[in-house]
C-alpha positions as CSV (number, residue, x, y, z in Angstrom):
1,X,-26.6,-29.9,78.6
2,X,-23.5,-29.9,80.5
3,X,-25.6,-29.0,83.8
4,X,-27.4,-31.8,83.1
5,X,-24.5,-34.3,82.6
6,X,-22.7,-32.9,85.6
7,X,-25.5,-33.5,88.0
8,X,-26.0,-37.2,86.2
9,X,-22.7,-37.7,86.7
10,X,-22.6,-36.3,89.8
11,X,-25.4,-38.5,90.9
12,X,-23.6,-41.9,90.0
13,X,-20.9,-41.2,91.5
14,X,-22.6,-40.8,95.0
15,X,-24.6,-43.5,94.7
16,X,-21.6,-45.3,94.2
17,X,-20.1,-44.2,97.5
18,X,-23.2,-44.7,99.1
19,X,-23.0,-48.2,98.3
20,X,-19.4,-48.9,99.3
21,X,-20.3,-46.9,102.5
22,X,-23.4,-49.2,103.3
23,X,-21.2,-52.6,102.2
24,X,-17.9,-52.2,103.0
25,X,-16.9,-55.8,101.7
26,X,-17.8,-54.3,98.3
27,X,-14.9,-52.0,99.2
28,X,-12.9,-54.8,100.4
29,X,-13.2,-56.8,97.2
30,X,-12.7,-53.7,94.9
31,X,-8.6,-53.6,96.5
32,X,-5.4,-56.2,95.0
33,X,-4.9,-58.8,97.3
34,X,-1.3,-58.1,97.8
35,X,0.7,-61.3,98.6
36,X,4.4,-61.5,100.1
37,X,6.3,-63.5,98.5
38,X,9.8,-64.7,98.7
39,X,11.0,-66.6,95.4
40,X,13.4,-69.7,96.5
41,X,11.9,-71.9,98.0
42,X,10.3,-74.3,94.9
43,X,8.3,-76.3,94.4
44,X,6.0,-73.6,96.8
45,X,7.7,-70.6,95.1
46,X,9.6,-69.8,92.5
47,X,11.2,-68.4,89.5
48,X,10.9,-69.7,86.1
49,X,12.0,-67.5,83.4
50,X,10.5,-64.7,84.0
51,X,7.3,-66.4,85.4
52,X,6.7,-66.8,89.5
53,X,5.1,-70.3,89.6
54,X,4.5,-72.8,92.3
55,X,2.0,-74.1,95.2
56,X,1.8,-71.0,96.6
57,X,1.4,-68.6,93.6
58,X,-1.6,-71.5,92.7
59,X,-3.1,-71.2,96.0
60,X,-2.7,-67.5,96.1
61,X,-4.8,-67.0,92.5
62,X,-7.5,-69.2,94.0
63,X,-7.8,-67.6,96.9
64,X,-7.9,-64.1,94.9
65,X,-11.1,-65.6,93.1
66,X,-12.3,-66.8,96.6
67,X,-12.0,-62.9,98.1
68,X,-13.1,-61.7,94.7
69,X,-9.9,-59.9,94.6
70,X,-7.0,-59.1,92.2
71,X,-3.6,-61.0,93.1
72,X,-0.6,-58.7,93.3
73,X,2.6,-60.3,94.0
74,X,5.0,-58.5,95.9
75,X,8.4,-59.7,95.7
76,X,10.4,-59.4,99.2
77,X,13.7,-60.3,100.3
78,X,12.6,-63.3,103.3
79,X,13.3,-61.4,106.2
80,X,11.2,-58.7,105.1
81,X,8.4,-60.8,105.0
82,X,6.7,-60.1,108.6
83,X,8.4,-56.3,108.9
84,X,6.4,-55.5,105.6
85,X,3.2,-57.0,106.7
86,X,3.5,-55.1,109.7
87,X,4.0,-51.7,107.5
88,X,1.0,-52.3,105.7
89,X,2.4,-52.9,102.5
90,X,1.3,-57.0,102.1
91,X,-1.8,-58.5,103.1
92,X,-0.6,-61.9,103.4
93,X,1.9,-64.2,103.6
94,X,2.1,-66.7,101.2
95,X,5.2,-68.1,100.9
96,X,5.8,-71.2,103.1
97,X,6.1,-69.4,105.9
98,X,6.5,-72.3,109.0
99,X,4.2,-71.6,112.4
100,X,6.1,-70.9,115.2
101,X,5.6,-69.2,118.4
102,X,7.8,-66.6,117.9
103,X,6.4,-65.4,114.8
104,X,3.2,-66.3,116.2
105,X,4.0,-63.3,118.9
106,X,3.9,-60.6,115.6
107,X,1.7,-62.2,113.4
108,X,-2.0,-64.4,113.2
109,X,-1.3,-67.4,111.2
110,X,-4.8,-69.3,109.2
111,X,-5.5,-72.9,109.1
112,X,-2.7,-74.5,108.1
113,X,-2.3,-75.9,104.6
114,X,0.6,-78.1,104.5
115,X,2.3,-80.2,106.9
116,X,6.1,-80.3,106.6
117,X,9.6,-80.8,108.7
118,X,13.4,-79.7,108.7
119,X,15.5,-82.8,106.7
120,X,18.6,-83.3,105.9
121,X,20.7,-83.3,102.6
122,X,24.2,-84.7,102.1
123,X,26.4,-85.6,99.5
124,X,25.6,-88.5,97.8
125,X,28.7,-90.7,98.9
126,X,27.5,-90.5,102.2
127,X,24.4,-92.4,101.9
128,X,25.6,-94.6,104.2
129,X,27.5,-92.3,106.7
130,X,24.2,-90.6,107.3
131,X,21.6,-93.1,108.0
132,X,19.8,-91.6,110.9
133,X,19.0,-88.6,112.8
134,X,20.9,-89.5,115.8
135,X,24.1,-90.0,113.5
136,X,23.8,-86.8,112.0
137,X,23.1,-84.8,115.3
138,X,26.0,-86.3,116.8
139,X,28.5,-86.4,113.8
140,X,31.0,-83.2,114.4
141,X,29.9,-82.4,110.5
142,X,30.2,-79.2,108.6
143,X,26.0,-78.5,109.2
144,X,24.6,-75.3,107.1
145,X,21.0,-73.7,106.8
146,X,19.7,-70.9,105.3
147,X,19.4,-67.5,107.8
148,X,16.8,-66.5,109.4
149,X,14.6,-69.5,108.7
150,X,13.6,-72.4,111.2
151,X,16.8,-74.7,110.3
152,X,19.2,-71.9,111.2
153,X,16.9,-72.1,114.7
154,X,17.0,-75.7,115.1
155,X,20.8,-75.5,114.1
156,X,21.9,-73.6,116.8
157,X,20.0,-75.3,119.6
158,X,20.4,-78.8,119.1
159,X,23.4,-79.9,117.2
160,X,26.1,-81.1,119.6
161,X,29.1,-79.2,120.8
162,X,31.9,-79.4,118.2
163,X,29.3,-79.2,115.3
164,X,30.5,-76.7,112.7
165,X,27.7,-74.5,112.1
166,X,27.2,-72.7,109.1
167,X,24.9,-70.1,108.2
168,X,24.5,-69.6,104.2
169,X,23.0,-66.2,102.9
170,X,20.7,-68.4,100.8
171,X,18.9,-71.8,100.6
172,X,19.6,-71.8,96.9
173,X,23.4,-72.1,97.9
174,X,23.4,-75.6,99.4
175,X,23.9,-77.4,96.4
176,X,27.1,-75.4,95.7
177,X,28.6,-75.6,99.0
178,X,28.1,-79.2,99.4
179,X,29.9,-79.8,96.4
180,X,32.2,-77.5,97.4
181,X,32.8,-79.4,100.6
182,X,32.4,-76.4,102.6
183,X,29.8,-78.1,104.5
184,X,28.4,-81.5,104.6
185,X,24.9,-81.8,105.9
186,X,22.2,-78.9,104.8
187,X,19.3,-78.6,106.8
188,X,15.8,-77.5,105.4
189,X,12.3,-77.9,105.0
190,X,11.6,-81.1,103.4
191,X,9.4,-80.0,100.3
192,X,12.9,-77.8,99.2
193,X,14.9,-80.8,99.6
194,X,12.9,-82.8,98.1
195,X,13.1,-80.6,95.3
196,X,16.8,-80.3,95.1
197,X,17.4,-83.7,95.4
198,X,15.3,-84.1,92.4
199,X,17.3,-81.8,90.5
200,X,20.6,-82.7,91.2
201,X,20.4,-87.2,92.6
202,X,23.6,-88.1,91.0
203,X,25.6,-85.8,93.8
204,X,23.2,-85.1,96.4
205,X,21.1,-87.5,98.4
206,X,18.8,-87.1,101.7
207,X,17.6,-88.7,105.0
208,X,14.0,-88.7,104.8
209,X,13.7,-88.8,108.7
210,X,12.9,-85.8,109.7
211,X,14.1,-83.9,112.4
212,X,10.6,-82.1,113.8
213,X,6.9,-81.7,112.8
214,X,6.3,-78.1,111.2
215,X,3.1,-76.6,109.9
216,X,2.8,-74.4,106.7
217,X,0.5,-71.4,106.8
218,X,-0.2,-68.1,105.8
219,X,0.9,-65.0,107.8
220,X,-1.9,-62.3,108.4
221,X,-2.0,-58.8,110.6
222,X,-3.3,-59.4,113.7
223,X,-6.3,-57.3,114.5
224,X,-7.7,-57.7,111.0
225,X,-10.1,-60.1,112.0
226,X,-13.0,-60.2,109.5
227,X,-9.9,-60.5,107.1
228,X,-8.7,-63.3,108.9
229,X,-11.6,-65.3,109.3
230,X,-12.5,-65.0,105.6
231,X,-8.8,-67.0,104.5
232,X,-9.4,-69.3,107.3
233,X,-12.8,-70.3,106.4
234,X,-11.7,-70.4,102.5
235,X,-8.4,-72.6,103.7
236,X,-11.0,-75.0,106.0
237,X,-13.5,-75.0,103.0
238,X,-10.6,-76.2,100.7
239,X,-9.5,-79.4,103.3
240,X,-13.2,-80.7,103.3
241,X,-14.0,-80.3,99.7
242,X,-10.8,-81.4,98.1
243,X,-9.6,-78.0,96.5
244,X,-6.8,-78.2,98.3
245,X,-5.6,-81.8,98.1
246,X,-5.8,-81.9,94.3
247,X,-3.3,-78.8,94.5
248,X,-0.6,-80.3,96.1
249,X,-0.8,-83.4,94.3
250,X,0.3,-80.9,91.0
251,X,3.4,-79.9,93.1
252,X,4.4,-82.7,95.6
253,X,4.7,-86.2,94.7
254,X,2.4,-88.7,96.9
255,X,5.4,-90.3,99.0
256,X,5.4,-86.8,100.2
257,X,2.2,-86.2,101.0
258,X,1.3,-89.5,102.2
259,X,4.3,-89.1,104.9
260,X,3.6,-85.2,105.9
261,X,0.0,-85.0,105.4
């Protein structure tokens, strides 16, 4: 009896490797979609509680179904993002990641999803100080961004001479330091500071002028094309039959989307 159930078994189980051999997409479908994430930037991504909400963990279940994969979030400091990519230990980048040609150089970016720009946030006093983006390029202020993300870039190569520049460890500290007076102008992607403004209008206010164009996308090995071209496709499919629209209308108001779209 046990010869018998050993060959059975024995049986199944090539047949199942057979399978995967002839199809390799069953294969594919059969691994976690493992998705980089960085948790501070809401209303993309984020902690709540315990929870990891936001556009991004949204899109990222969606596209799981899409790819017929499970979604594993892996949580990564930001500037591990690319280097763990690279390693083999994501398979994407999902966590409004901005194109630009430098990362471009390491990594193959999809479609992009969202369009966005670097803004600027000020104390609320100086609404009127700050009422353009000429002013505030030329104003000698206390300027900080976050490091290593595109407004620490656009920081140090355009602000006039005499600008106090200020690098904070963390988006997530603006609020602080601007109270703080330690700077006086904070400069980031606009769906943050839209969100910070939000939470905190009676002390922190914004110039909705924004300093560049910036698209949103997600961050994929290069040389994985069949990989590549599935998200792509999936993101293209989602513009054209409204998937993706009626997902950022849950997280980004329609001033927003009407400006950046």
């Amino acid at each position: 009896m046990r010869t018998v159930f050993g060959k059975m078994a024995f049986m199944v189980a090539a047949s199942l490797l057979i399978g995967l051999m002839i199809n390799p997409a069953t294969a594919q479908e059969a691994l976690p979609l493992r998705v980089g994430v960085t948790t501070n930037y809401p209303p993309l991504i984020y902690r709540q509680g315990e929870a990891i909400v936001g556009l991004e963990v949204d899109l990222a279940r969606r596209l799981g179904q899409e790819l017929k994969r499970p979604v594993n979030l892996v949580m990564l400091n930001w500037e591990d993002q690319i280097p763990a990519l690279l390693e083999n230990r994501t398979d994407i980048i999902m966590s409004g990641m901005s194109v630009t040609p430098a990362r471009e150089v390491r990594i193959r970016f999809a479609e992009p999803y969202l369009k966005s720009g670097l803004v600027a946030a000020f104390r609320a006093g100086d609404t009127q100080k700050y009422t353009s983006r000429e002013i505030i390029l030329k104003s000698f202020a206390a300027v900080g961004a976050a490091k290593g993300t595109t407004g620490d870039v656009f920081l140090q190569r355009n602000f006039v001479p005499g600008t106090r520049k200020v690098v904070l460890p963390r988006a997530s500290d603006a609020v602080d330091e601007l109270k703080r007076r330690s700077i006086d102008i904070f400069l980031h992607d606009a769906p943050f500071i839209l969100w910070m403004v939000s939470a905190n209008e009676a002390d922190i206010s914004a110039l909705w002028e924004p300093f560049n164009q910036e698209n949103l996308a997600w961050g994929v090995r290069k040389g994985e094309d069949p990989f590549f071209e599935q998200v792509d496709r999936i993101v293209k499919k989602w513009k054209s039959d409204g998937t993706l629209d009626t997902l950022l209308a849950k997280w980004l108001p329609a001033a927003y989307l009407k400006y950046f779209k």
